[in-house]
Structure formats: C-alpha cells, structure tokens
ZATOR-349750 format. One record per residue: x, y, z of N, C-alpha, C in turn. Coordinates in pm, whole numbers, plus 32768, in hexadecimal, padded with zeros to 4 digits. Layout:
<sites>
XYZXYZXYZ
...
</sites>
This chain:
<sites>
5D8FC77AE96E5DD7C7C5E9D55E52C805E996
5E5DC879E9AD5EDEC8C0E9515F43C8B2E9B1
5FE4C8BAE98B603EC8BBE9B66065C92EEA10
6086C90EEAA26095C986EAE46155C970EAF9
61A6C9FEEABE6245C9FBEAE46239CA4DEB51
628ACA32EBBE62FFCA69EC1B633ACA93EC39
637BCAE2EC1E6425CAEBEC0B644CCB1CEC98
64D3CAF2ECA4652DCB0CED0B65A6CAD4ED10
65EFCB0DED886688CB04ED3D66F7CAC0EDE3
672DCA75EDBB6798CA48EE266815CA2CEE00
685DCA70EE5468F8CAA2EE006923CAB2ED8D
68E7CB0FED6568FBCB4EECC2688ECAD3EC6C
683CCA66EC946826CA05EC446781CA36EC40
674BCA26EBC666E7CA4DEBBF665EC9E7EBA1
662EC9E7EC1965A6C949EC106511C97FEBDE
650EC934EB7A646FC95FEB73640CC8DBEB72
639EC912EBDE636DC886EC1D62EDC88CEBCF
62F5C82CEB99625CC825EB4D6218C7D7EB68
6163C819EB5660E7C7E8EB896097C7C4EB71
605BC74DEB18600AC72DEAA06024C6ADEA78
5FF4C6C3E9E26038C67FE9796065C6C5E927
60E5C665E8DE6125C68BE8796114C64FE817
60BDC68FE7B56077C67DE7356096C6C1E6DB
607AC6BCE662607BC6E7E5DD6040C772E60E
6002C7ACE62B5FAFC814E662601CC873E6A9
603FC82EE6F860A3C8A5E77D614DC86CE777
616CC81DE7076201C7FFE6FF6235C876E6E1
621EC8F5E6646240C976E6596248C9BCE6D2
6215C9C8E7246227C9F5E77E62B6C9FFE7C2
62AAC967E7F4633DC948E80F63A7C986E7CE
6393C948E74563F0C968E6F06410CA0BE701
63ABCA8AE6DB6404CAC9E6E06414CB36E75C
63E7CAEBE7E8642FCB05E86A64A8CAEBE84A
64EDCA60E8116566CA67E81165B2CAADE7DD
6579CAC6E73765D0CB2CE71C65B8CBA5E75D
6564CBE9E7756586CC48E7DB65F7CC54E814
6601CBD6E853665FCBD4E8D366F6CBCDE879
66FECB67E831676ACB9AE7E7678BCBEAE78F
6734CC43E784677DCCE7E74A678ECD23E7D3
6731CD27E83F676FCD97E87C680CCD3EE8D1
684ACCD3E89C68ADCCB6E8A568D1CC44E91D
683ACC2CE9696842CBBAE9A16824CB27E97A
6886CADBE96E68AACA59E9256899C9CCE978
68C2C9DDEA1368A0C96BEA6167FFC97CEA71
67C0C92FEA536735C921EA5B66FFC854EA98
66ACC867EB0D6673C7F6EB0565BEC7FBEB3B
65A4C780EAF26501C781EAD464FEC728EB52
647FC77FEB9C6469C71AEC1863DEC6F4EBEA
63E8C677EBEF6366C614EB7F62F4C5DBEC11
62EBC608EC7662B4C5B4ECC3624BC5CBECD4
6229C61EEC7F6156C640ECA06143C63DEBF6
618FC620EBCD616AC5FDEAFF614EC552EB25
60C1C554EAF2608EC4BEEAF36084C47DEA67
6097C4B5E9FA60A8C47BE98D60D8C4E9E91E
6118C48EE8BC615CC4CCE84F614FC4A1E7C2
612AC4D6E7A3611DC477E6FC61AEC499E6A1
6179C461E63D61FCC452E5E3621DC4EEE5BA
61D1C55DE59A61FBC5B9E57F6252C616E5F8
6200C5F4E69D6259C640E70562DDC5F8E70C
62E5C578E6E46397C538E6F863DFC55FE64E
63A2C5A4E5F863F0C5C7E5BA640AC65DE5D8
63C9C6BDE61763C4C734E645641FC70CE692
643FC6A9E6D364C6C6B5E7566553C685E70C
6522C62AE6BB65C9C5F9E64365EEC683E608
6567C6FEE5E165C5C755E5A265D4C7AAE604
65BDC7D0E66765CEC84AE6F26682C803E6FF
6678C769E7196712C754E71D6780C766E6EB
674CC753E64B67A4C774E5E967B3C7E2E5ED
6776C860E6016748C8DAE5DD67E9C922E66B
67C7C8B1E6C6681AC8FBE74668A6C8BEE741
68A5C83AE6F4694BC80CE6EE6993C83DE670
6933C876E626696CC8E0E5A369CDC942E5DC
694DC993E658699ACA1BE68C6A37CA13E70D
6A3EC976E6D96A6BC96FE75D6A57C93BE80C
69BEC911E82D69A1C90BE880692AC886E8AB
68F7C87AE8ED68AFC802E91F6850C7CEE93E
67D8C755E91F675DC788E9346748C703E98A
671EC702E9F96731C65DEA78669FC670EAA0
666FC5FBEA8E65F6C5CAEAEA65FFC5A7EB60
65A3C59DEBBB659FC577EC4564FBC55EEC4F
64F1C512ECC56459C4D3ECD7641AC492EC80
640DC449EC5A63E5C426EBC8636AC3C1EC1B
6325C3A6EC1D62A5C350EC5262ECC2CBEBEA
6288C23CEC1B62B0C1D1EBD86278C1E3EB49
61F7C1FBEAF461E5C1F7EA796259C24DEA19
62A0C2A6EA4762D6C31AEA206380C2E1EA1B
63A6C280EA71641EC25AEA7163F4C1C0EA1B
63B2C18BE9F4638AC120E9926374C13CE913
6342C1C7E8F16356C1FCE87F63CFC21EE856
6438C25CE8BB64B8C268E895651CC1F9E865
6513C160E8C46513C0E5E88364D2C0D1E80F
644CC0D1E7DD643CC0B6E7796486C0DFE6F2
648DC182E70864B5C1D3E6906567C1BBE696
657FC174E6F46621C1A3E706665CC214E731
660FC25DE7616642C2E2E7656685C2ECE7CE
6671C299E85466BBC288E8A6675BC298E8A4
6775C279E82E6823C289E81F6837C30BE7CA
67D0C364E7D36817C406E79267E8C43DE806
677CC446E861674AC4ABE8DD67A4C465E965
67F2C4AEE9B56808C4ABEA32676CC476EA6A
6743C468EADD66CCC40AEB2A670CC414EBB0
66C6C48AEC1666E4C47FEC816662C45EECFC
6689C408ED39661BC407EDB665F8C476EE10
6675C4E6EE286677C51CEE8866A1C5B2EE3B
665BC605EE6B66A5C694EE356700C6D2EE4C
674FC691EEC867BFC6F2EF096840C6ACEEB0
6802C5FCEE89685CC5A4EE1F688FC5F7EDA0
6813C61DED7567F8C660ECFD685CC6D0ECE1
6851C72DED406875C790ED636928C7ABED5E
6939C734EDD769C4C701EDC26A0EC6DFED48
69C7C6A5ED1969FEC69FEC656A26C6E0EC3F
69FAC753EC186A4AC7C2EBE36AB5C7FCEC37
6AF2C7BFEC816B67C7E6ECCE6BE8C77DECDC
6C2AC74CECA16C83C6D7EC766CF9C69EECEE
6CC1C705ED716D29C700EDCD6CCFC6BAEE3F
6C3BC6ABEE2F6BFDC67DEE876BCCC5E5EE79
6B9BC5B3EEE96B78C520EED46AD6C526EE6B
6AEEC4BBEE266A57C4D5EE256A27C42FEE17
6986C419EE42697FC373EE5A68F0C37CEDBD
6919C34DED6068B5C330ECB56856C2EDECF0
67E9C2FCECBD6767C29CECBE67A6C22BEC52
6778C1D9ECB9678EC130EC5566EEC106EC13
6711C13FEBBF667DC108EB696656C084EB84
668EC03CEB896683BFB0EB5D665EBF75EBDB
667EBFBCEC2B6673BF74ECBD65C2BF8BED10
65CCC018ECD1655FC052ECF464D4C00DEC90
64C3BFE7EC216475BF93EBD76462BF35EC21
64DFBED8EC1464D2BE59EC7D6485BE54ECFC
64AABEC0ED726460BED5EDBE63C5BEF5EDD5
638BBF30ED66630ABF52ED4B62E1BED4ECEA
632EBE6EECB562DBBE13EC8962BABD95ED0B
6322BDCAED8162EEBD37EDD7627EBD85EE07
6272BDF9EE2061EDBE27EE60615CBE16EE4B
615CBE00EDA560DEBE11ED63609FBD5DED8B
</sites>
C-alpha cells in the first residue's frame, strides 16, 4: 500500500496527514514534502500519524531527518495520533524525548504558539493504559 500525504494548514501551521505505511519505499516521500515545505519557507510542520499503521526503521529515520532538516531551518516537526504500536516504537528507539507527541491536533497546533495552553501526550501513561487492556 503506498503512502497517501495530505496537506493542509491551521494557523499558518502546516499538517500533513499520512495514509499508509511508512517504509523504506515511501519515507522519501515524506522527506522531500518536507523540504518542499521548507524552502517555500514554511517551518511549523506536524505529521498527523493516525491512519500510518506501521513504520519501519527506515520511515523513523526519514522522520529523525525531516526533524533535523526543520530544526536546522529554524522550525518544527510534532506528531499527533500516533496508534499504540507507533508510540511503543517511539519508547523503544527513545525517540520519544527528541519528537513532541500529541494526542490531539488543536494540542499540537497550540505548540507552536508559546502564549497558549497546551495539554503533552504522556507517553507513559498511555502504554500503561493499553497494557491493562490487552
């Protein structure tokens, strides 16, 4: 199944919702939507992950460098929706402590605005919760 992007935009912030998987195959992709987006000079960027059902090691390095690529220029790259395998991989790899992780998009969104509230996905809480379930 190839990767289907999105794009759209809420207050200057630019979301691209992706639809697939993110594989070795369609991580380029991503990748250079983003740069796209940061040449034509838009820098707040967040990945809405909630219809991406899996990722291999090459799409989470396609997102370590889309990040780097956007905190180089200045600007930001935040997840939101993350399904449970997808936020366990982020635990695994650690990556959890370089990607923002939002539950909610309007959260997300808020982020990039330093004057507004915003409520973080608690990783940790959310694992926990899906392990009493199983």
């Amino acid at each position: 199944m190839s990767l289907e992007i999105t794009e759209s935009s809420r207050e200057g912030v630019t979301i691209l919702d992706l639809k697939g998987r993110l594989t070795m195959s369609e991580s380029p992709g991503v990748r250079d939507k983003i740069s796209a987006e940061t040449a034509a000079g838009r820098l707040n960027v967040i990945l809405d992950l909630s219809s991406v059902d899996y990722i291999d090691s090459t799409g989470l390095g396609g997102l370590v460098i889309s990040f780097t690529a956007l905190k180089k220029a200045g600007g930001a790259l935040k997840l939101v929706n993350l399904n449970k395998r997808n936020v366990e991989l982020l635990l695994l790899t650690k990556l959890h402590t370089i990607f923002e992780v939002f539950a909610d998009l309007q959260d997300a969104v808020n982020s990039f605005f330093p004057d507004r509230q915003v409520k973080h996905f608690d990783i940790l809480a959310f694992v926990q919760q899906n392990t009493k379930e199983e």
